[in-house]
DOMI-572107 format. One record per residue (C-alpha): residue number from 0; residue in three letters; chain; x, z, y. Coordinates in nm, 4 decimals. Layout:
BEGIN
{seq: NUM&type: ala&mol: A&X: X&Z: Z&Y: Y}
...
This chain:
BEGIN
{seq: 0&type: unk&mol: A&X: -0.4047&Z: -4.3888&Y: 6.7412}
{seq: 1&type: unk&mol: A&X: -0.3040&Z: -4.1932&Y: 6.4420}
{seq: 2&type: unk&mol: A&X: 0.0290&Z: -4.1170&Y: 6.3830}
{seq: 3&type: unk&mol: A&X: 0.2163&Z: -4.2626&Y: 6.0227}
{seq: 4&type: unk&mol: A&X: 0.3835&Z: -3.9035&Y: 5.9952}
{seq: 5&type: unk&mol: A&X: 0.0591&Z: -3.7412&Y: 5.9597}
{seq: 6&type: unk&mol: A&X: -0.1755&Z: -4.0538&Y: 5.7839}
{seq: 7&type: unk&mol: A&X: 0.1006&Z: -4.1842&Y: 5.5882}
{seq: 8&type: unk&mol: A&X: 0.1707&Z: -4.5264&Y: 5.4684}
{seq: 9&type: unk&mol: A&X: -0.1088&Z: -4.7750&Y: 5.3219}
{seq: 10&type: unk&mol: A&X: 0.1321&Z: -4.7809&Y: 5.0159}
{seq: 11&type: unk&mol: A&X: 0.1645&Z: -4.4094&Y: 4.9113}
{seq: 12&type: unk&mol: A&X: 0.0018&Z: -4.2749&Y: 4.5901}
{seq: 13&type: unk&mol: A&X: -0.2545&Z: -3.9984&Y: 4.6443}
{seq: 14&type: unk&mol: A&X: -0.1510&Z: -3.6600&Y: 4.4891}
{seq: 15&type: unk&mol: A&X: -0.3678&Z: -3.4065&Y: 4.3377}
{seq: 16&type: unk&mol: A&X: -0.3226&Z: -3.0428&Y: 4.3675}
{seq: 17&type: unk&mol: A&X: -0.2121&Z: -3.0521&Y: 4.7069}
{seq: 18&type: unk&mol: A&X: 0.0880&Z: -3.2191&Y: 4.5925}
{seq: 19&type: unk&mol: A&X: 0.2364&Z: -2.9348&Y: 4.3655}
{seq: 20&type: unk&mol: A&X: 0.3947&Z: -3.0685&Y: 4.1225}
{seq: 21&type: unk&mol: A&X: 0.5919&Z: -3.3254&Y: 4.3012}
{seq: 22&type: unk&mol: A&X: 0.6755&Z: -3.0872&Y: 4.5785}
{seq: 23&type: unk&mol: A&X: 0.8132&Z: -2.8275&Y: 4.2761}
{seq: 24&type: unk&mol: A&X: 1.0303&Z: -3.1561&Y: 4.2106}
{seq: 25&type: unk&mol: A&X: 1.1785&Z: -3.1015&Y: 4.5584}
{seq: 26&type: unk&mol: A&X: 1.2342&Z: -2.7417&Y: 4.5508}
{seq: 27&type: unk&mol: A&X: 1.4443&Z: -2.8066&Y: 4.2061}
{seq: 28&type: unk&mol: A&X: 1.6247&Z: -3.0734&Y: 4.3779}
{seq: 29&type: unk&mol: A&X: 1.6653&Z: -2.8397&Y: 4.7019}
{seq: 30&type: unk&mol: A&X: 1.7591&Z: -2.5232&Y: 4.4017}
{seq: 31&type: unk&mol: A&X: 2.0213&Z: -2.6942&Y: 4.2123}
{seq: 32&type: unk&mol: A&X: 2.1902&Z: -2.7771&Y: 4.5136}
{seq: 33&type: unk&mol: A&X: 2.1922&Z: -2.4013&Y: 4.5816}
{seq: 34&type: unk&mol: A&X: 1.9703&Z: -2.4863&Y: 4.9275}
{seq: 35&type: unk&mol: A&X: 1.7317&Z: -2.1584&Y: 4.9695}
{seq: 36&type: unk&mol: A&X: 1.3563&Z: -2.2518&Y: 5.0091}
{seq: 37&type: unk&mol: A&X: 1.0033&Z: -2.1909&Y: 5.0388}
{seq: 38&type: unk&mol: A&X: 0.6759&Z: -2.2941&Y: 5.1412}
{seq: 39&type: unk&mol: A&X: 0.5183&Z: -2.1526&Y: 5.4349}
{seq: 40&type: unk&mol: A&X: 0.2234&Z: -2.2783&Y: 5.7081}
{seq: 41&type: unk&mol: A&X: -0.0808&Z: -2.3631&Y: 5.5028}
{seq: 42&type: unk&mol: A&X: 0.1172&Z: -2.3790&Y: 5.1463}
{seq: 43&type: unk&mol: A&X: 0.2034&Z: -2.0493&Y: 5.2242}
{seq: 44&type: unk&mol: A&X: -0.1530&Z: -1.9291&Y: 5.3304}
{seq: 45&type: unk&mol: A&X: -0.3387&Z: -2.0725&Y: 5.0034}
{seq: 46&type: unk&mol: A&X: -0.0963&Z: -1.9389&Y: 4.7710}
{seq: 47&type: unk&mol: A&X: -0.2185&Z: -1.5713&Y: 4.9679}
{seq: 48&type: unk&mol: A&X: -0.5836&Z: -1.6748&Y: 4.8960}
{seq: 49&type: unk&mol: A&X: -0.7703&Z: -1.8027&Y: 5.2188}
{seq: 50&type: unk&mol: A&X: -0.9490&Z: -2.1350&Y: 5.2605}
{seq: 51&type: unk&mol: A&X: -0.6986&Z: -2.3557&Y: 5.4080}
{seq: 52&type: unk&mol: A&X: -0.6382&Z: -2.7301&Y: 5.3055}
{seq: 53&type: unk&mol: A&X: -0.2704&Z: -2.8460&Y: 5.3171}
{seq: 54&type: unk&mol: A&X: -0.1827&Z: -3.0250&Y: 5.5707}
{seq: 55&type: unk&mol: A&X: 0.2135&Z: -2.9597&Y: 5.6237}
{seq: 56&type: unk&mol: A&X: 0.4979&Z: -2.8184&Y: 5.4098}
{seq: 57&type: unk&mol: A&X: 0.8026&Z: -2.6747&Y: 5.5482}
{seq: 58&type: unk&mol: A&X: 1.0786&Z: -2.4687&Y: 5.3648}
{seq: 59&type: unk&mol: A&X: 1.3296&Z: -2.2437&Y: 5.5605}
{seq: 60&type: unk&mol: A&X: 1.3965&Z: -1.9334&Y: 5.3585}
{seq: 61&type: unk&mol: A&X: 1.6679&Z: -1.7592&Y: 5.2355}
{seq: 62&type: unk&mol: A&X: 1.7119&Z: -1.6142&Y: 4.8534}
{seq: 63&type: unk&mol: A&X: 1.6209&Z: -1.2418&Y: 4.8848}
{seq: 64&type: unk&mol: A&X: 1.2513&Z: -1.3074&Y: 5.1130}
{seq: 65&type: unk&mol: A&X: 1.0899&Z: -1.5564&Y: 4.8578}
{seq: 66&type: unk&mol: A&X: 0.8720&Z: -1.4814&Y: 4.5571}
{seq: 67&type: unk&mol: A&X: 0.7651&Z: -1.7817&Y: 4.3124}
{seq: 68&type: unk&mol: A&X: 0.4016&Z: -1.8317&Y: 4.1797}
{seq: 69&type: unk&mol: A&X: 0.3515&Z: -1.9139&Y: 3.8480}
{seq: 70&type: unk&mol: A&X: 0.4298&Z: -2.2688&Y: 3.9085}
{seq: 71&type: unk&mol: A&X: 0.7634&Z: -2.1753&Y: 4.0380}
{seq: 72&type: unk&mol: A&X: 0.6664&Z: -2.2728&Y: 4.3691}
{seq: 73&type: unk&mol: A&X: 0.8802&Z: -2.0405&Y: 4.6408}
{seq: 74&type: unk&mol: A&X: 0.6879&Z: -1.8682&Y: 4.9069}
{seq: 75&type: unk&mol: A&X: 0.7980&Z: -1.6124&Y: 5.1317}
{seq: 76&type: unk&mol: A&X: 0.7487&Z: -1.2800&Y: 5.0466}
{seq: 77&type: unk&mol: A&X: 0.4171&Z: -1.1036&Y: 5.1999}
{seq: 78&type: unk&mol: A&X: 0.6015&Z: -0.8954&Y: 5.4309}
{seq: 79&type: unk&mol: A&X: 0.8640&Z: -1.1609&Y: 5.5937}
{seq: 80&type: unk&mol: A&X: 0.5693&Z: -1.3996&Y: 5.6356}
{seq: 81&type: unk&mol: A&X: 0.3520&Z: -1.1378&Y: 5.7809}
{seq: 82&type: unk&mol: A&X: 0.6185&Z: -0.9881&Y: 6.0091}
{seq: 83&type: unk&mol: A&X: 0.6678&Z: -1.4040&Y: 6.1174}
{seq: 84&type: unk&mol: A&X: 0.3436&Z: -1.4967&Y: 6.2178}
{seq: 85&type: unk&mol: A&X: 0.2888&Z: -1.1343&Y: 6.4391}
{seq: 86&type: unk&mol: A&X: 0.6626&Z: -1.2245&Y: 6.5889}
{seq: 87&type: unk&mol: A&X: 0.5188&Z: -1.5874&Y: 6.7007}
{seq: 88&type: unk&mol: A&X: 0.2022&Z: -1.4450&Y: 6.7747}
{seq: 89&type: unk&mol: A&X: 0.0334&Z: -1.7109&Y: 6.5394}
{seq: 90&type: unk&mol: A&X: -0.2521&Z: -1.4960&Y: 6.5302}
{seq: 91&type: unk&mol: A&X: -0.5160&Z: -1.7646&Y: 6.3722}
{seq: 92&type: unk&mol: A&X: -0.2958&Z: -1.7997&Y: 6.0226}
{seq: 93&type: unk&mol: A&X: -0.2919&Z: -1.3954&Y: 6.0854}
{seq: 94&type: unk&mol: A&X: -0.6325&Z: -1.3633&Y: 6.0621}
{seq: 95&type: unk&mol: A&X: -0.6558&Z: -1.5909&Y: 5.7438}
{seq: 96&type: unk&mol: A&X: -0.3722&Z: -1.4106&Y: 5.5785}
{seq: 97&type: unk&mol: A&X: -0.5342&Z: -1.0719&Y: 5.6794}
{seq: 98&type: unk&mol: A&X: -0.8538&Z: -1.1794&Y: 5.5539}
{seq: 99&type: unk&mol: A&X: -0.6848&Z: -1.4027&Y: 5.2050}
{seq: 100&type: unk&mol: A&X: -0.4986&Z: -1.0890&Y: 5.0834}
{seq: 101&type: unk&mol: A&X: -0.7155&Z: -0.8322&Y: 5.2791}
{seq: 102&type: unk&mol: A&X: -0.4469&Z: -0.6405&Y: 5.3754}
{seq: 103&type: unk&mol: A&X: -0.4861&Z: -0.2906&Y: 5.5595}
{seq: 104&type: unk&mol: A&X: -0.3550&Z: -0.0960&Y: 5.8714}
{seq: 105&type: unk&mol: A&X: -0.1879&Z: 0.1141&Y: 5.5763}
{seq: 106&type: unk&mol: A&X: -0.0244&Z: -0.1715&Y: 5.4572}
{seq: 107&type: unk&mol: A&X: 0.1203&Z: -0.3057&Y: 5.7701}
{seq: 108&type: unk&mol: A&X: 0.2109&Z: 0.0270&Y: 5.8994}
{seq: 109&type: unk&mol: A&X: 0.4336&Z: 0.0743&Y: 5.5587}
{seq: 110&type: unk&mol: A&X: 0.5571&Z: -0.2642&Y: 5.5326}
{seq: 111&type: unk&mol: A&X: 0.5916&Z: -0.4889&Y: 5.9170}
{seq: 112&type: unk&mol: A&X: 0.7656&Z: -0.3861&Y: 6.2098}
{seq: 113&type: unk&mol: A&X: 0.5046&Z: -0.3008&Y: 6.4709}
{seq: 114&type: unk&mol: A&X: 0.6990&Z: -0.0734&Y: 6.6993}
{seq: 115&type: unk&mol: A&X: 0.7971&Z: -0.3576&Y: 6.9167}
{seq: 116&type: unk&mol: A&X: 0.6476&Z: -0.6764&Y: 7.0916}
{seq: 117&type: unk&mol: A&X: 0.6882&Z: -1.0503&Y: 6.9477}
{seq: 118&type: unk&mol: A&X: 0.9562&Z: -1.2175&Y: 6.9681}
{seq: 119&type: unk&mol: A&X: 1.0020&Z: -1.3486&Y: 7.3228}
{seq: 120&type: unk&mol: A&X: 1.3419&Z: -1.5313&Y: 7.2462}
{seq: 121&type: unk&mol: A&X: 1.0990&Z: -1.7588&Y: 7.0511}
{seq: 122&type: unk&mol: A&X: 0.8612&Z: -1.7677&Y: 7.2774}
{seq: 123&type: unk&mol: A&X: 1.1405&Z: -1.9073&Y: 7.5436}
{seq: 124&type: unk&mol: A&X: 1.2655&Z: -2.1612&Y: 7.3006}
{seq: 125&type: unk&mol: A&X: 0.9294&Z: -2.3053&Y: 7.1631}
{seq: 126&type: unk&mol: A&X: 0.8275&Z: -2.3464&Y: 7.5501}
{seq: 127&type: unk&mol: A&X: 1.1792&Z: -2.5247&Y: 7.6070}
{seq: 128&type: unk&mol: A&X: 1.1107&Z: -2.7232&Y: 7.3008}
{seq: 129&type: unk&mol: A&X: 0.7841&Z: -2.8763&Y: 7.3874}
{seq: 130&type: unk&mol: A&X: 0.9823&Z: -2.9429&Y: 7.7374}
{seq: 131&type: unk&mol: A&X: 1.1460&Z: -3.1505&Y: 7.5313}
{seq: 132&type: unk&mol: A&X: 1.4690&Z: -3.0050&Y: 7.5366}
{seq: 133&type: unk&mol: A&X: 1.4323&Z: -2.9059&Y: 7.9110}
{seq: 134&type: unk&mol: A&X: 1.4544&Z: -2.5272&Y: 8.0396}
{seq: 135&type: unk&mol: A&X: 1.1190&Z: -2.4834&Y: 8.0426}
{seq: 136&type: unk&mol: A&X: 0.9341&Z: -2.3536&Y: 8.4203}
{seq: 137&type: unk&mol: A&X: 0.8301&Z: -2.0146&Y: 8.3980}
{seq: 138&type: unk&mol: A&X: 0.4843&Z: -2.1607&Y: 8.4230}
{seq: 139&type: unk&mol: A&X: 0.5462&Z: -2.3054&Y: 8.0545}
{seq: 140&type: unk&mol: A&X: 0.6379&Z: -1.9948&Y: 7.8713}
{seq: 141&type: unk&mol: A&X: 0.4066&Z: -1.8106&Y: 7.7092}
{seq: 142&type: unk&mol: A&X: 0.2840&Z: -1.5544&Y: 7.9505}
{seq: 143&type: unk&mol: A&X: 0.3420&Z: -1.2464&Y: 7.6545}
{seq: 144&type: unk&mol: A&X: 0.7552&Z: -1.3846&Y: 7.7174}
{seq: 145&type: unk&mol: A&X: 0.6448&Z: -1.1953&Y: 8.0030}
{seq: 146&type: unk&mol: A&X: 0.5014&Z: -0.8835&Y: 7.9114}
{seq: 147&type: unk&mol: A&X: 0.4736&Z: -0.8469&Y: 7.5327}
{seq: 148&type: unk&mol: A&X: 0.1947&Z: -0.6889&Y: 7.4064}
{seq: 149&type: unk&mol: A&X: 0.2005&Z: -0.4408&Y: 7.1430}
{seq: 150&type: unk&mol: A&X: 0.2445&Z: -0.5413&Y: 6.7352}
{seq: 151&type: unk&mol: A&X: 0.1104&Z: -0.2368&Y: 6.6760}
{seq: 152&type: unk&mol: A&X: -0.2070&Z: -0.3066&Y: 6.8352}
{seq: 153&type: unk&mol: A&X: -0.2286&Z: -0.6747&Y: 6.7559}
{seq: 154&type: unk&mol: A&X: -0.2276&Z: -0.5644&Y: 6.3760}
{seq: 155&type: unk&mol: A&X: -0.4340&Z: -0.2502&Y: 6.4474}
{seq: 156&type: unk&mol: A&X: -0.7046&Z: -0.5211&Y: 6.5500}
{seq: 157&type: unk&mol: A&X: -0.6770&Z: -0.7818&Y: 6.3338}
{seq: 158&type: unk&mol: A&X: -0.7055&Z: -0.5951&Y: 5.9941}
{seq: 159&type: unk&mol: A&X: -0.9951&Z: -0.3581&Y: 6.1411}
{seq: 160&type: unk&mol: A&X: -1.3351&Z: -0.3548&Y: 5.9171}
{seq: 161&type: unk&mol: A&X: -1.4685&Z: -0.4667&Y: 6.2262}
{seq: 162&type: unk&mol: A&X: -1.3022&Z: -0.7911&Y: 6.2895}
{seq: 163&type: unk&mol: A&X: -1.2924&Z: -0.8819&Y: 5.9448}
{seq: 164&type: unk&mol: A&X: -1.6511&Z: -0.8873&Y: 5.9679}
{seq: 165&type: unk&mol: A&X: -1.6975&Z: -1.0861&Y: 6.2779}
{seq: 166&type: unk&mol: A&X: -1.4836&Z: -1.3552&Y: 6.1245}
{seq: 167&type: unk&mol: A&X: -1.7603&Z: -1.4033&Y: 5.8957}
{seq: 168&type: unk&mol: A&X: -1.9836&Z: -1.4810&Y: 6.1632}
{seq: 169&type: unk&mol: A&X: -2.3101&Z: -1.6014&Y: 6.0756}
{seq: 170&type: unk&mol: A&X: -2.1623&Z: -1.6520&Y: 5.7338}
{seq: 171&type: unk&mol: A&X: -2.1225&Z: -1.3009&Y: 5.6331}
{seq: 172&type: unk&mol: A&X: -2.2482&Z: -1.2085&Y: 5.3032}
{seq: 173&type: unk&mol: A&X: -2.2864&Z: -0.8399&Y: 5.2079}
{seq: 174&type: unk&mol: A&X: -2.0565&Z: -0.8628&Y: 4.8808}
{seq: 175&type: unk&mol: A&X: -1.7598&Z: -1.0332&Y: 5.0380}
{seq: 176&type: unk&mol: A&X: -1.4731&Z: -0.8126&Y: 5.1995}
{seq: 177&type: unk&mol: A&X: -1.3457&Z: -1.0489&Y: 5.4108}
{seq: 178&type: unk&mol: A&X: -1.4359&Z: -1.4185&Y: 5.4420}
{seq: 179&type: unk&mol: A&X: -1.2237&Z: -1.5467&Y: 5.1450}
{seq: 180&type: unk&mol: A&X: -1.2415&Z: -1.1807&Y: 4.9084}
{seq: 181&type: unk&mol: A&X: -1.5384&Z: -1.0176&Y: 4.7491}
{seq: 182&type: unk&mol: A&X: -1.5073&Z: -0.6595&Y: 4.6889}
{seq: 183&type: unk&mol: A&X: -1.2804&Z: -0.5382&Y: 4.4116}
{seq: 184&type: unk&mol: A&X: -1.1128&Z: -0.8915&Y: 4.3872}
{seq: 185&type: unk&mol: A&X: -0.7810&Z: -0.8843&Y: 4.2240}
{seq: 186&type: unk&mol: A&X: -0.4602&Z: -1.0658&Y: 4.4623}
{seq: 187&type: unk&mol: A&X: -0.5140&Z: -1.4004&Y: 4.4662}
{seq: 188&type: unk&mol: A&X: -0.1225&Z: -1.4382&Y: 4.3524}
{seq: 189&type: unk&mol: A&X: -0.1897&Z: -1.3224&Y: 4.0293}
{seq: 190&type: unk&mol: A&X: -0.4491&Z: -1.5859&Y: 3.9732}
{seq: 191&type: unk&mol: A&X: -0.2921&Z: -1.8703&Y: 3.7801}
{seq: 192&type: unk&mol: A&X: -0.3913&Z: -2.1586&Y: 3.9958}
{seq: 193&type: unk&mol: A&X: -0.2919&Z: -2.5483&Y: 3.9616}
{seq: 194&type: unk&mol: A&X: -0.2888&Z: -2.5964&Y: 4.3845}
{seq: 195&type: unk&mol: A&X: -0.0152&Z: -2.3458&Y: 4.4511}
């Protein structure tokens, strides 16, 4: 049975534009009341041009790591949200963002922290969370709590020519870069779009 948080209600009015403008009437709500935000999860990764549909919004930021679009939308900057999905090891929005801003080993090397593993402490907590507020066994942590691998490597892999291509698959096509940027395509945030 579906859930009413994720269906909604049979009363609410569809929105367009993956709800833009009305969530931009939040985040002016949230603003005046000097409450630092920003959209991240799939908001986040559409706004750094990959293919995702929104399905979630969620806000926690703090003044100096967000950037705005040019619908005055907050996002985290490209850096903090990079650095945050290699800390959580959220390596499937990695490899969209990777692939939606095609970003390089040069880039990550100059901008991310990957002289360390992720962040275990996280790790610990989102296994004690899904315990439901339990200490979580250590069968129920993430096993990289454990032995952390390498950021360094993680990124060195996930931005390679090589993977970018096998995430095309069968779909590849010889003028696109990655699977959401042809060759020479400008950054998707400097696109004026209505969804973002």
């Amino acid at each position: 049975m579906a859930s009413d948080e994720i269906t909604g209600y049979p009363g609410d009015i569809s929105v367009s534009n993956n709800g833009i403008k009305e969530a931009a009437e939040v985040i002016r709500v949230l603003e005046d009341a000097q409450v630092p935000c920003c959209m991240v999860a799939e908001p986040a990764l559409i706004y750094y041009g990959t293919g995702r549909v929104m399905t979630a919004v969620h806000m926690p930021c703090t003044p100096e790591t967000i950037e705005y679009s040019h619908n005055r939308i907050p996002y985290p900057k490209l850096p903090v949200y990079t650095q945050s999905l290699l800390d959580t090891l959220n390596l499937v929005d990695l490899d969209d963002l990777v692939d939606g801003m095609n970003l390089t080993y040069e880039w990550g090397d100059e901008n991310l922290d990957l002289d360390r593993g992720p962040d275990a402490n996280w790790g610990r907590w989102r296994a004690d969370f899904l315990s439901e507020g339990a200490k979580a066994e250590d069968e129920e942590i993430p096993q990289w709590c454990f032995n952390p691998p390498s950021l360094r490597t993680i990124w060195r892999k996930a931005v390679s020519a090589e993977a970018k291509r096998n995430r095309q698959s069968w779909k590849y096509m010889p003028h696109m870069e990655t699977r959401f940027r042809k060759y020479g395509q400008q950054d998707p945030r400097l696109r004026p779009r209505a969804y973002c």
